[in-house]
Structures are given as C-alpha cells and as structure tokens.
C-alpha positions in Angstrom: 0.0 0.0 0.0 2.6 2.3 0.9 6.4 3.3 -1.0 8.0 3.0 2.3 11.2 4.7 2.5 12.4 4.2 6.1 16.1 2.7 6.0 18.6 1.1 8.3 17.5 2.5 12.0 19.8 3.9 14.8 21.3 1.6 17.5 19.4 3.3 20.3 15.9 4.3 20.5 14.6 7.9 20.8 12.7 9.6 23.8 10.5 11.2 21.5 9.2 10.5 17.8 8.0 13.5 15.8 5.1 12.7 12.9 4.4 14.8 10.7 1.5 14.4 8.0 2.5 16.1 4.4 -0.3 16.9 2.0 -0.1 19.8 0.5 3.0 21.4 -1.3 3.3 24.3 1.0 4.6 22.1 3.7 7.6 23.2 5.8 9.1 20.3 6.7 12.1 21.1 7.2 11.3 24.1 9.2 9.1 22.0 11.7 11.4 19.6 12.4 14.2 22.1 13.0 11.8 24.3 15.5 10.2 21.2 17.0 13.9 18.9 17.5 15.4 22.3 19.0 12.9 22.4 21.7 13.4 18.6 22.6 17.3 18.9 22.4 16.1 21.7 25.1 14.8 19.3 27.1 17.9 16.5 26.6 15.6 14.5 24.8 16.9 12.3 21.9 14.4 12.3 18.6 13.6 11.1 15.2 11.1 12.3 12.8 8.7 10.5 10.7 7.6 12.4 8.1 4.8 10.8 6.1 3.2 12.1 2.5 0.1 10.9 1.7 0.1 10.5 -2.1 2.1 14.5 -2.6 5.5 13.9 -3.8 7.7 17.1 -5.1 9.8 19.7 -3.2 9.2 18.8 0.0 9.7 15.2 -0.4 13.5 16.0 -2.1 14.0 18.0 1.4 13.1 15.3 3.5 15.3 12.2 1.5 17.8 15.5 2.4 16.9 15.9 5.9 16.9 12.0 6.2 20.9 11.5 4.0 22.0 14.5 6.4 20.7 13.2 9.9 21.9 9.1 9.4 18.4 8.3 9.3 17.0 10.3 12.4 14.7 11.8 9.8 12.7 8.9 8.0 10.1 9.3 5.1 7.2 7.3 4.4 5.2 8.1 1.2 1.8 6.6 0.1 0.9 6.2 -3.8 -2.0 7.8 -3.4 -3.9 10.0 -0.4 -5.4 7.8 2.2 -6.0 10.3 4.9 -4.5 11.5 7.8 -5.9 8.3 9.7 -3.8 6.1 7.9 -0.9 8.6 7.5 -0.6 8.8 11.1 -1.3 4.6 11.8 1.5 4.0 9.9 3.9 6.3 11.6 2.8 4.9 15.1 3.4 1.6 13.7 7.4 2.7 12.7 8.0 5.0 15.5 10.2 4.2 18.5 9.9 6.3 21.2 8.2 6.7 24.1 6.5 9.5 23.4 5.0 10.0 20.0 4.8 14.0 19.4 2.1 15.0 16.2 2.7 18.1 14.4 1.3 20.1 11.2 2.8 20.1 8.2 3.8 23.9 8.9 4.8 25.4 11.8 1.1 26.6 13.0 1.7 27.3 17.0 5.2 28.4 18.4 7.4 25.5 19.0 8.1 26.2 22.9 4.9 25.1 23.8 6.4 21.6 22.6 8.3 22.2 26.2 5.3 22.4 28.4 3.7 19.5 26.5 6.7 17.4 27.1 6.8 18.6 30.8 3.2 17.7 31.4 3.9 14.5 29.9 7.1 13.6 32.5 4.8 15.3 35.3 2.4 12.1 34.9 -0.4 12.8 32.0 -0.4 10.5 29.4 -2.1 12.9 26.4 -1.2 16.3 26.3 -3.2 18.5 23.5 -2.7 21.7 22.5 -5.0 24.7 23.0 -4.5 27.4 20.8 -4.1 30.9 22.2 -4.1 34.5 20.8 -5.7 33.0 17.8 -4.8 34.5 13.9 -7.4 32.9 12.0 -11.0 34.4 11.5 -13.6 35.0 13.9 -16.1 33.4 12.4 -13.5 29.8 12.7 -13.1 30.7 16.3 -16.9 30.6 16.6 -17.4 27.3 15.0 -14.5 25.6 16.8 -16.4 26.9 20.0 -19.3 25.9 19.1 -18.0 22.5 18.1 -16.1 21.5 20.7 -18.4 23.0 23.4 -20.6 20.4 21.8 -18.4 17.5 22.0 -17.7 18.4 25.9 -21.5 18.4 26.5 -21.9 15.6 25.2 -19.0 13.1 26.0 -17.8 15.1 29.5 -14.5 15.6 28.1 -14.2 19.2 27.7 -11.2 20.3 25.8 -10.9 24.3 23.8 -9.2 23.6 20.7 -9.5 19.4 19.8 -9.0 21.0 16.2 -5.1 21.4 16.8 -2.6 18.8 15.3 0.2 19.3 18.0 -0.4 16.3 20.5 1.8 14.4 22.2 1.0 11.3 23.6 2.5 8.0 25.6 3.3 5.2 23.4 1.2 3.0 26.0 -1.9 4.8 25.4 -1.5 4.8 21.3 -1.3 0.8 21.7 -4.5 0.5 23.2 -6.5 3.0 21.0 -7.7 2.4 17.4 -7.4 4.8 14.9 -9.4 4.7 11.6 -11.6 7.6 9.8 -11.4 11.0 11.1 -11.2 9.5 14.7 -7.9 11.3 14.9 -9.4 14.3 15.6 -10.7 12.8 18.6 -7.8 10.6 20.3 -7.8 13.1 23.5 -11.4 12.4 24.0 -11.4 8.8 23.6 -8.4 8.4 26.0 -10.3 10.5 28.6 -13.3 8.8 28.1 -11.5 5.6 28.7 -9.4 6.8 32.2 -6.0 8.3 30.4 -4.9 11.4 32.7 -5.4 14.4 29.3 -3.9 17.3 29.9 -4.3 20.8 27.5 -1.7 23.3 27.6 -1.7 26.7 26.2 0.7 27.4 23.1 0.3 30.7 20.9 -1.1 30.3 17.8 1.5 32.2 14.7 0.1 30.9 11.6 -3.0 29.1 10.3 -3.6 27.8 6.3 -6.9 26.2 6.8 -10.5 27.0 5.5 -11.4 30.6 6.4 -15.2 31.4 6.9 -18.0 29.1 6.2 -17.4 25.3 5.1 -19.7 23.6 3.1 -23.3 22.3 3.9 -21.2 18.7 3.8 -18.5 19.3 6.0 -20.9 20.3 9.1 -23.0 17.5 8.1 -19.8 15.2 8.3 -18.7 16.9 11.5 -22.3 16.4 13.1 -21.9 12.1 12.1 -18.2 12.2 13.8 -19.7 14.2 16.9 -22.5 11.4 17.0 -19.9 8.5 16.0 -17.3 9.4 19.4 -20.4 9.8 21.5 -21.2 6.5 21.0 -18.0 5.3 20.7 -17.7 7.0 24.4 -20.3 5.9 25.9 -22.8 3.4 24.2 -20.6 0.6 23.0 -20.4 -1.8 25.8 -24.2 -0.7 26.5 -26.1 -0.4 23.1 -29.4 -0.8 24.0 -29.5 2.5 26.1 -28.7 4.0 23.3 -30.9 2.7 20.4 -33.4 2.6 23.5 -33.3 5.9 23.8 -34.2 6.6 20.4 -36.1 3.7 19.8 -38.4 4.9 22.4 -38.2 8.8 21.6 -39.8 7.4 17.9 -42.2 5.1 19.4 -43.3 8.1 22.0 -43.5 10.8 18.8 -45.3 8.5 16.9 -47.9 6.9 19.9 -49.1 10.6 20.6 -49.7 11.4 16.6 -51.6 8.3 16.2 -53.3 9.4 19.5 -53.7 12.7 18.5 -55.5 12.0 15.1 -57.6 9.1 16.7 -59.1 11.4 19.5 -59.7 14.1 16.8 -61.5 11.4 14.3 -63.3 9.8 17.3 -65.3 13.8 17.9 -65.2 14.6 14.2 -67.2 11.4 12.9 -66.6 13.0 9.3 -62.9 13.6 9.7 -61.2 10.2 8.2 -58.5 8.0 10.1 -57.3 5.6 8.2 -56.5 8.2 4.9 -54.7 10.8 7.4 -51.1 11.4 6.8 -50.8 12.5 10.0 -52.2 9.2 11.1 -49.7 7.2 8.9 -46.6 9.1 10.2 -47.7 8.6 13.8 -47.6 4.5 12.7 -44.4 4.6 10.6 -43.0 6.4 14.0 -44.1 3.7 16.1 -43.2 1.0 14.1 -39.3 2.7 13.1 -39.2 3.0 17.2 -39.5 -0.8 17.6 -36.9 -1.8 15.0 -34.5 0.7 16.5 -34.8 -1.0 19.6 -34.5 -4.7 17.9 -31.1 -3.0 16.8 -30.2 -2.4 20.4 -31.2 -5.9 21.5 -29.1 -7.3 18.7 -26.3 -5.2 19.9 -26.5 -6.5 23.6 -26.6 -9.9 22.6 -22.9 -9.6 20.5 -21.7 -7.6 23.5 -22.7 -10.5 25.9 -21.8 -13.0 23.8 -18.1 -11.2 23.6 -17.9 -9.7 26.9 -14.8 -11.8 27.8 -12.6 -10.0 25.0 -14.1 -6.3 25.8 -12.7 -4.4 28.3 -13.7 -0.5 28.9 -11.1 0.1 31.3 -7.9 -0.1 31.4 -5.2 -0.8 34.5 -2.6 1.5 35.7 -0.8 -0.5 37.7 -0.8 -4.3 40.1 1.1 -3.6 43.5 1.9 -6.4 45.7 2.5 -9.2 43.4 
C-alpha cells in the first residue's frame, strides 16, 4: 500500500518520535522539524522524525530524503501512492515510531514551538495525552466561533471538555497509542477517547502564529460530516459496551412521537365522525414512527446480545498498575 522509504535505524531508540502528515506542497518540513527537534534537544531528549506524505511527492519530499541523508536516518520518510487520509498517515507512523513518546505536528509550523516544552513537561509530570489549546488565535472570527461551538458540543456531550480538539500538535504515551484504534477522522478525537476511557489528558496553552486552513463558512457537507463524527465518538464513548440504552433511547423517543400522533388523530376522528382515520397522513406518520421505534430498539437488543456474547474480549477500562504481586 505504501512506498516505504524508512532505512537502516539507529542503534538506540529515541525519547520522543515526531510525525508529521505532508499533504499539500506548501509544507515546511524542514522548518518544523528544525523548531520542533530544537525544543526537545532543550529538554535532553533524543528524537527522530517520521515524516509521512500521503500521495504528494515534489519539493518537500526532495528536502526530507535530504533531511533523512544529512541526519543518518534520524529523519525517516514514508510516502503513500495515493492519499489515504491522515488516519492512515498517522497509523502507519505509530506503527514505525520508537519512542516513548510520540509528538504530532502540522505540516507547517502553526503554534510556536516552545509550547512543545510544556507539553513534554506535562507528559514527564504524569499525563499520558497532552493537547494543544490554541491561544491568541490569527485565523478568523467566524473559525473561532465554529471551533467553540464545536467543541463545546463534544464536551457536552462526551464530559471531556477540551478548547481547541482542532489542533494537530499532540503528544501522547506510546502506552496509550497501543490500546486506542485509529481509523476515519477518529484522529481528531484521540484526546477524548483516551479520557473517556481513564487516560490522565492534559491541555496546555501554546500561541497560535500561523493558520492555512479553511477561512469562513465550510460547506453544507463538511458540518454534516462533523455532526456524524460528533454522533460517532459519542457512541463510541459511551454506548458501546451498552447499546441498547442507546438505540433505546431513540427507539423509544420514535415510538413516543409517533404513539401521541396516532393518538392525537384518533381522538380528533373519534369527535369529528366525518374527519377520516385511516387516509390521514398525520395518522400514517404517527404509525411509521411507532413502528421505526421498535426496529431501533430490535437493533439495540441485537447489539446486547454480541456484546454478551463477547464480553470476555471487551474491556472498557484499562489498569494503571498491580502492586503487591
């Protein structure tokens, strides 16, 4: 699937790996892995870089086979045939890197690079996902209203409250990237899932210098797709060791909707001799509600049935440590 490009590795393995995504031909690689490496070196961290380009070859991927001829292979390349997403740009790297701590960046240098220092620190103080939050922002203030809005959302909803789950600079534990699955756009959500399922997730401040993305509105596709990934974590977060609550809920919110408009229209045909039942619409949508609210709960049933019947290979939590054996 992938032109791999990663040669011969160092002896000794790295603190920190640094991955960066490359899409576009206005990456700076070079520049973020300078800024980025300078701030570990900082710390007396030792590094490597993985820098991955999903289906973009040109410029930048000449100055990283530099980067990687010029650092003995502590730069290493990985390059896709054609894009697959920053899911799979960033499963691969994870599966190649070697340290400890696996540190994600843009493909340009979009917050300023000390902040890498408090994320590391938090780290070594005991979290085991630090994300960025984004502060003095640059970009528009209509994108600073819609990243409220969306992640105030996602807090509401899952209990993980984070301000800016829209920033690329994460660090994480290599222990907690072992035990989470990333596939989609799920990436976008790593810190929630890994609070949701007991990780200590810690968001630090870093000031924001430079922003590329989308300015102003996106299109009617992109919220819609935000609104399924918003739905999609929730449950991931919370309904999938107990589905039935969950197609319950909206099993029963159907079957309630639809019991009082059959109801409704009955009562109303039952004074009004000449007002007809069985041709209303009204009538018909109370039914179809009804009867949609019973399947959706058939759904949940279904699901609790393969959740009992693989309960033994699910676990929700996850153990931080066994004293006294």
């Amino acid at each position: 699937m992938s032109d791999e490009t990663l040669k011969a590795e160092p002896v000794s393995a790295p603190d920190v790996t640094i991955v960066v995504p490359v899409s576009t031909s206005g990456a700076e690689v070079r520049k973020v892995v300078e800024s980025l490496s300078s701030q570990l070196e900082r710390l007396g961290l030792e590094w490597e870089a993985i820098l991955v380009f999903d289906g973009h070859k040109g410029p930048q991927w000449d100055a990283a086979l530099e980067m990687q001829a010029e650092t003995n292979q502590q730069v290493r390349t990985i390059g896709f045939h054609r894009a697959f997403g920053e899911a799979v740009c960033l499963a691969s790297a994870f599966e190649h890197a070697r340290g400890e701590i696996i540190l994600t960046a843009p493909e340009y240098v979009q917050s300023d690079p000390y902040g890498v220092v408090e994320m590391i620190t938090a780290l070594q103080a005991g979290a085991d996902v630090v994300t960025a939050n984004r502060i003095e922002r640059v970009d528009s203030w209509l994108n600073r209203l819609q990243s409220n809005a969306f992640n105030g959302l996602l807090g509401f909803l899952t209990g993980a409250r984070f301000g800016d789950l829209n920033c690329s600079l994460r660090a994480f534990k290599r222990t907690v990237l072992e035990q989470l699955t990333i596939y989609g756009t799920l990436y976008r959500y790593l810190a929630v899932i890994a609070f949701r399922q007991g990780f200590r997730v810690v968001e630090v401040d870093v000031r924001h210098i430079a922003e590329r993305g989308t300015r102003g509105v996106f299109g009617p596709m992109t919220y819609a797709r935000r609104i399924l990934d918003v739905l999609g974590v929730v449950f991931l977060t919370r309904f999938t060791h107990k589905p039935l609550r969950f197609f319950g809920a909206l099993g029963g919110s159907c079957m309630g909707a639809g019991g009082v408009i059959a109801t409704w229209v009955g009562i109303a045909s039952w004074l009004d001799p000449n007002r007809a039942l069985f041709g209303s619409a009204a009538f018909l949508l109370g039914v179809l509600l009804f009867v949609l609210g019973v399947q959706i709960i058939g759904f949940g049933l279904v699901g609790e049935i393969v959740i009992f019947t693989q309960a033994r290979n699910i676990r929700e939590y996850r153990i931080e440590g066994v004293w006294g054996e």
